[in-house]
N, C-alpha and C positions, 0 to 999 in steps of 0.2 A: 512493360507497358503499364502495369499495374502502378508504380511509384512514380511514372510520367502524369498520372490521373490527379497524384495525389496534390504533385506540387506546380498542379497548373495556378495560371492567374485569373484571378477573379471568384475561386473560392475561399471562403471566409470560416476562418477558426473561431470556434470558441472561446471566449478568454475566459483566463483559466482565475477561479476561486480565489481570494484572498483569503476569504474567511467561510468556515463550513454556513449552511443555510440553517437560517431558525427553525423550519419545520423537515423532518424529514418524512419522506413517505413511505409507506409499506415496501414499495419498490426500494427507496434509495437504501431503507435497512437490512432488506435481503442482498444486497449488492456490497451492502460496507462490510455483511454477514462474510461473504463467499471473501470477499479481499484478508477480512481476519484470517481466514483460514488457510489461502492460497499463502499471507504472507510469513506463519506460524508455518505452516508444512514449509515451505523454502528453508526458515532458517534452520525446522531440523533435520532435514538433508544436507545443507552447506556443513550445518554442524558435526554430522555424521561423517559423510564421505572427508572431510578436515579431517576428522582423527582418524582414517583410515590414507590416510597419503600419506607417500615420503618424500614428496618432493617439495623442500619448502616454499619456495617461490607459489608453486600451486596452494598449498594448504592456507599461506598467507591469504592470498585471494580471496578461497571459500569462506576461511574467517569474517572478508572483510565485509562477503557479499550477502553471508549471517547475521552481520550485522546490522548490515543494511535494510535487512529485513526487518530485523526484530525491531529496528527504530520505526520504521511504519508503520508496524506490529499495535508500539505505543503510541503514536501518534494516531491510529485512527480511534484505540480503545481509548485514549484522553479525550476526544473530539464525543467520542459516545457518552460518556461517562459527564463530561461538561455538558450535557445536554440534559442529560438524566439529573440532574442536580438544578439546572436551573427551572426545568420542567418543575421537579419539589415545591422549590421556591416560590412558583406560580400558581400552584393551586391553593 
């Protein structure tokens, strides 16, 4: 019942970010905070439990969903880090 709620008609999604916001707030940097972290522990459990499988098929996977991680990992420290740098430049 729950996932009938979600994709009834007439509720309206959010669209989604092109580009990060000029100002972030207290709130939005403890949230991009806890995502660092969430997605930094992911990749080294994927990375972990990979070097503890035998099963290749599986290990591939966890590799790949390490990876995936660590790419958001960068993406959002790029997105902070671009901010922090034009902040610089503005003052």
């Amino acid at each position: 019942m729950h996932n009938q709620q979600m994709n009834q008609p007439g509720q309206h999604q959010q669209p989604i970010m092109q580009q990060p916001p000029h100002i972030i707030t207290t709130k939005d940097f403890a949230y991009i905070n806890d995502m660092l972290s969430w997605n930094l522990l992911a990749t080294k459990k994927a990375h972990f439990f990979a070097t503890q499988c035998q099963d290749p098929q599986l290990k591939q996977a966890l590799n790949a969903c390490g990876q995936m991680h660590q790419r958001h990992y960068e993406k959002l420290l790029f997105h902070l880090q671009e901010k922090q740098h034009s902040n610089t430049l503005m003052q």
